[in-house]
C-alpha positions in Angstrom: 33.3 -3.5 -4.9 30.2 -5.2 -6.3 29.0 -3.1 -9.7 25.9 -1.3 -10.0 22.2 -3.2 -11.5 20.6 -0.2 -11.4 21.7 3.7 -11.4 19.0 5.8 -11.2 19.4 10.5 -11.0 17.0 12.2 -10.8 13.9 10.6 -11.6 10.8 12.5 -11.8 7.2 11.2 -12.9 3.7 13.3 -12.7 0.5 12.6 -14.0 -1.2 15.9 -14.8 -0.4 18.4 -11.6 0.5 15.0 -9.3 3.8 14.3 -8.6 4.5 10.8 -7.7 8.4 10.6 -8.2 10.0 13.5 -7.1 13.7 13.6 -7.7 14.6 10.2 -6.8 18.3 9.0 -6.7 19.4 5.8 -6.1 22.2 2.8 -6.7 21.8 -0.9 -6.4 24.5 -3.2 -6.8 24.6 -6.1 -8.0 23.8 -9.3 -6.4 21.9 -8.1 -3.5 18.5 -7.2 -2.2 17.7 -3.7 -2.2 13.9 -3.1 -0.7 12.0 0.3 -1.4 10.0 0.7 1.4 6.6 3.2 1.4 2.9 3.1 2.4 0.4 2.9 -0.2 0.6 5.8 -2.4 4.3 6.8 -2.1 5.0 5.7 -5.7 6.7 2.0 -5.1 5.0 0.7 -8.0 5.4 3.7 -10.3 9.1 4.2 -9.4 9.2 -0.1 -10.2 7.3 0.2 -13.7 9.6 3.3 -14.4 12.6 0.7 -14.0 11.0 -2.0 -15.9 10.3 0.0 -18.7 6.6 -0.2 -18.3 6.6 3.7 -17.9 8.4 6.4 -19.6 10.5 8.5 -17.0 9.5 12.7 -17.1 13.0 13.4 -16.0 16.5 12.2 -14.9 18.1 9.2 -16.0 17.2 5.4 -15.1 20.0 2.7 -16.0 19.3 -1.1 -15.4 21.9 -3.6 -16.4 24.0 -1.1 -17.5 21.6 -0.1 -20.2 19.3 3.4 -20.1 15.6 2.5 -20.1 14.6 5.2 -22.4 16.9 4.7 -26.0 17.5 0.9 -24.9 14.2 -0.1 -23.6 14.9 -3.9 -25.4 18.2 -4.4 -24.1 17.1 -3.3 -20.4 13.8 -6.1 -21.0 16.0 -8.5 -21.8 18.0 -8.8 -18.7 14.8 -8.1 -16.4 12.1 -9.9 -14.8 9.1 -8.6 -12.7 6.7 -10.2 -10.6 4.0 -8.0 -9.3 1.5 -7.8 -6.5 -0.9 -10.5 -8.3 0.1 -13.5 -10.0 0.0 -13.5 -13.8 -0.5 -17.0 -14.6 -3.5 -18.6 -16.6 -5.6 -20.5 -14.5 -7.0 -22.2 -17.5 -3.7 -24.1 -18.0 -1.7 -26.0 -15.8 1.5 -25.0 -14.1 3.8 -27.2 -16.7 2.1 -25.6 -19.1 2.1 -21.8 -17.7 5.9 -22.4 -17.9 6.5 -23.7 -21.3 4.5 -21.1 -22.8 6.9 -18.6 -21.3 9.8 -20.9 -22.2 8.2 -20.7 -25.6 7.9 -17.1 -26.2 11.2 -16.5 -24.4 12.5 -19.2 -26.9 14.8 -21.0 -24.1 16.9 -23.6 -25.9 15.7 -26.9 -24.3 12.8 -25.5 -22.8 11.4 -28.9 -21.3 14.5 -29.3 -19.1 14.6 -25.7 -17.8 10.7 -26.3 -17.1 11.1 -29.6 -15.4 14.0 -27.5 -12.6 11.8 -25.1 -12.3 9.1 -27.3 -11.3 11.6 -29.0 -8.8 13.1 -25.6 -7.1 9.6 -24.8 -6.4 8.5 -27.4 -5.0 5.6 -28.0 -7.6 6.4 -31.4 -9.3 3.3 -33.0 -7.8 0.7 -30.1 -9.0 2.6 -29.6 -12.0 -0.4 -31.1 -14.5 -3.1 -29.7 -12.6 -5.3 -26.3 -13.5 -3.7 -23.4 -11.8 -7.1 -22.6 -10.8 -6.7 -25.0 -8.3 -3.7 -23.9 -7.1 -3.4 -22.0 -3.5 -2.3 -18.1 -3.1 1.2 -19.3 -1.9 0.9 -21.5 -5.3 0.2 -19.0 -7.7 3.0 -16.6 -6.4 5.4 -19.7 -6.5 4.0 -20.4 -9.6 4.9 -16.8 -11.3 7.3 -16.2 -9.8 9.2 -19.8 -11.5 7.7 -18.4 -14.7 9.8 -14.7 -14.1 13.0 -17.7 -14.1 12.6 -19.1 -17.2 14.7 -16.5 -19.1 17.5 -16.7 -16.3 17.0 -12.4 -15.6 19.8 -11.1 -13.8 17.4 -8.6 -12.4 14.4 -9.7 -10.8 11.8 -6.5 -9.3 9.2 -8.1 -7.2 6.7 -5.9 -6.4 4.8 -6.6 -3.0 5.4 -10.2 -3.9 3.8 -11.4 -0.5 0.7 -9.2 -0.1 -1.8 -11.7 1.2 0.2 -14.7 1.8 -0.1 -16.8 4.8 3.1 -16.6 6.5 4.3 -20.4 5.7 3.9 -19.1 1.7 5.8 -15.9 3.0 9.2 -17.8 4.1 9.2 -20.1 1.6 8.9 -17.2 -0.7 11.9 -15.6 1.4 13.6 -18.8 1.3 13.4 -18.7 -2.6 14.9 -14.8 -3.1 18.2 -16.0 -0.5 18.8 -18.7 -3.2 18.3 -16.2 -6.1 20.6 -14.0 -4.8 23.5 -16.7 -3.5 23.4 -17.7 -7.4 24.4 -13.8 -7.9 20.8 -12.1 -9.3 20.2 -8.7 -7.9 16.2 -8.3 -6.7 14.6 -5.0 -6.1 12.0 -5.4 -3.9 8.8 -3.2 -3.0 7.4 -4.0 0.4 4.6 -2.8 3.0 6.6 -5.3 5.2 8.7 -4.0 7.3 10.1 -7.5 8.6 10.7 -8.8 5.6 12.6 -6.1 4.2 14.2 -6.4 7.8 15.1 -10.4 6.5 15.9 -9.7 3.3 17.5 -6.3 2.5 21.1 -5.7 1.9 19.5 -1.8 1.9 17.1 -0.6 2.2 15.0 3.2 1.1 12.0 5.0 2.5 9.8 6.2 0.0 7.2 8.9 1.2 4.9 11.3 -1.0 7.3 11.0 -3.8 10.1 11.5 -2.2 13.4 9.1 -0.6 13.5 10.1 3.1 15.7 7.8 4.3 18.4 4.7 3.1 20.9 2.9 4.2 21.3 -0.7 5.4 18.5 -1.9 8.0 21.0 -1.7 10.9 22.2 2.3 9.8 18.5 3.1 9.3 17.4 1.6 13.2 20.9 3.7 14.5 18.8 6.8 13.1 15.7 6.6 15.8 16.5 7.2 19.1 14.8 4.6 22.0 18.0 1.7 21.5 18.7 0.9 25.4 21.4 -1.3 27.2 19.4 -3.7 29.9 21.3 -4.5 32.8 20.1 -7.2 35.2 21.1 -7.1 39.3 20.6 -10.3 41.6 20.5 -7.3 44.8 19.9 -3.9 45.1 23.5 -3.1 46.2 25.2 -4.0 42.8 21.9 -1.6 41.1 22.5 1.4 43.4 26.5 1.2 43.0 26.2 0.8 39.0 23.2 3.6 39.3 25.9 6.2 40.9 28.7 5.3 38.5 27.1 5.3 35.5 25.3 8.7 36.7 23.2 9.4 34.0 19.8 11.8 34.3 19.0 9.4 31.4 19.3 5.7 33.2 15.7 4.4 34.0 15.5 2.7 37.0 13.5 -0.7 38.2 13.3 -1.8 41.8 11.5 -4.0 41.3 12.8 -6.3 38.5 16.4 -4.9 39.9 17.0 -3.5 36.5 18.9 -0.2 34.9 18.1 0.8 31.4 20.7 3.1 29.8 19.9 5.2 26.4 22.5 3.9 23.7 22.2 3.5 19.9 23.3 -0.2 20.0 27.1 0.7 18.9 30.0 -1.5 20.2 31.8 2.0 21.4 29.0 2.6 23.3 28.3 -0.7 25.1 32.1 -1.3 25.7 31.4 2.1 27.3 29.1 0.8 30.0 31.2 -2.4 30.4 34.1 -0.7 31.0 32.6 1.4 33.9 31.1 -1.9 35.4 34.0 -3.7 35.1 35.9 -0.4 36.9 34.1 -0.4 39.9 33.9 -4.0 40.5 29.7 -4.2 39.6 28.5 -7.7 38.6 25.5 -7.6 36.0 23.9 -11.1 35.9 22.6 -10.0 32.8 23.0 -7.6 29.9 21.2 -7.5 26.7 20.9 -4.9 24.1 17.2 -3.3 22.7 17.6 -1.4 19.7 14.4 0.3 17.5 12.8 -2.2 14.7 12.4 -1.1 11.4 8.7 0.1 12.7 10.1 2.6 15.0 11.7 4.0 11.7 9.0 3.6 9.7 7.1 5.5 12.0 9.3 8.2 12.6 10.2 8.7 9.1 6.5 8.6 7.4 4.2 9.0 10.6 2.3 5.8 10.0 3.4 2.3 11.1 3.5 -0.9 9.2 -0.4 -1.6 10.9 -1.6 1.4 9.8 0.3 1.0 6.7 -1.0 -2.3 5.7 -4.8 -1.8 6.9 -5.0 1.2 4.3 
């Protein structure tokens, strides 16, 4: 069993008579991608500053690396990175340069060749001696997010790293947090995208008015919201009424039309060897079968009463 990156009981964080983080618990461990998901206003970046040390916790106990991030605030920052919504870079220096100033002030032994990899991972050898002010959105977040690198964290928190990237800039950025992770860092990340937590996240937790309403993996967390339905495809009506009567559910939608039964499931093996075992029975040929399950919108939306539109537009 993979060890915990971060153990956090408890948490609690107000400003004045507003309560942001409101008894959170939570574990991530190591090596994975854990996503906290919430619409604007839940407390996704308060609840990530709280873990990166950038805020002091009210109440309840926050561990990162192993280390508390109250009495060992350096230790936690030295296994950390964090990449937020906007890139930090300077535009008035070029990207080589954005990097060996952090190489600098991290004081990486042979900074120039951890620089120059960098460059190459990201795919920004050709722009490396340009401004940054030149550089793209997609760019820039490629850009500070190499820079986040440069001290090898084995925690990474990205905080809405893809907020107002194109979707090319979006998978490449996915593309970059697979290979993070395969080389064994853990990355918390804060999302108002449901499909890319859906991508990336080993697990994932809802985040609403303070408080964690839901978590588990994306899979457990779609089981939860009722709507999952087995298809079943007929080439003649005779095969649908016969598999209608024996599968005699008040539940099972019917279509004459498109010669199609849908029957309520929630997307477990039990319960589609179920229905193949009463086709199968009776002798019923399906000519085809597929399985429908709610996305992590449907949860979303049960869970908070918003969707990821109404979500993002705010």
């Amino acid at each position: 069993m993979k060890s915990s990156a971060i153990a956090v009981s408890g948490l609690r964080k107000a400003y004045g008579d507003k309560v942001v983080l409101d008894g959170i618990d939570l574990e991530v461990a190591a090596g994975t991608v854990f996503s906290l998901l919430g619409p604007n206003g839940a407390g996704k970046t308060t609840a990530v500053n709280v873990l990166a040390t950038l805020l002091r916790p009210d109440a309840g106990t926050v561990y990162v690396g192993g280390h508390d991030v109250v009495t060992a605030t350096r230790e936690v920052r030295a296994v950390i990175g964090v990449t937020g919504q906007f890139a930090a870079v300077d535009e008035l220096l070029s990207g080589r340069e954005n990097l060996r100033m952090m190489a600098d002030l991290r004081r990486v032994r042979d900074g120039g060749r951890v620089v120059a990899g960098l460059l190459e991972r990201f795919q920004l050898v050709e722009s490396a001696d340009k401004l940054v002010s030149t550089y793209s959105g997609g760019m820039r977040r490629k850009l500070d997010l190499a820079m986040t690198l440069v001290g090898r964290p084995r925690i990474i928190f990205l905080d809405e790293p893809t907020t107002g990237l194109d979707p090319r800039s979006r998978r490449t950025m996915w593309e970059i947090v697979r290979e993070l992770v395969a080389d064994g860092t853990t990355i918390f990340l804060t999302t108002q995208y449901l499909d890319e937590a859906d991508q990336l996240a080993d697990r994932i937790a809802v985040l609403d008015r303070g408080r964690l309403v839901a978590e588990g993996t994306p899979e457990e967390l779609k089981r939860q919201v009722p709507g999952g339905h087995v298809r079943l495809q007929f080439n003649d009506v005779r095969q649908l009424d016969a598999a209608e009567h024996r599968l005699a559910l008040s539940t099972v939608t019917r279509d004459d039309e498109a010669l199609v039964l849908q029957i309520p499931s929630d997307g477990s093996i039990p319960a589609l060897r179920a229905v193949l075992d009463v086709l199968e029975g009776s002798g019923i040929q399906a000519e085809a079968l597929t399985m429908h399950t709610p996305d992590l919108d449907d949860v979303f939306l049960a869970l908070t009463g918003r969707t990821d539109a109404e979500v993002i537009s705010k």
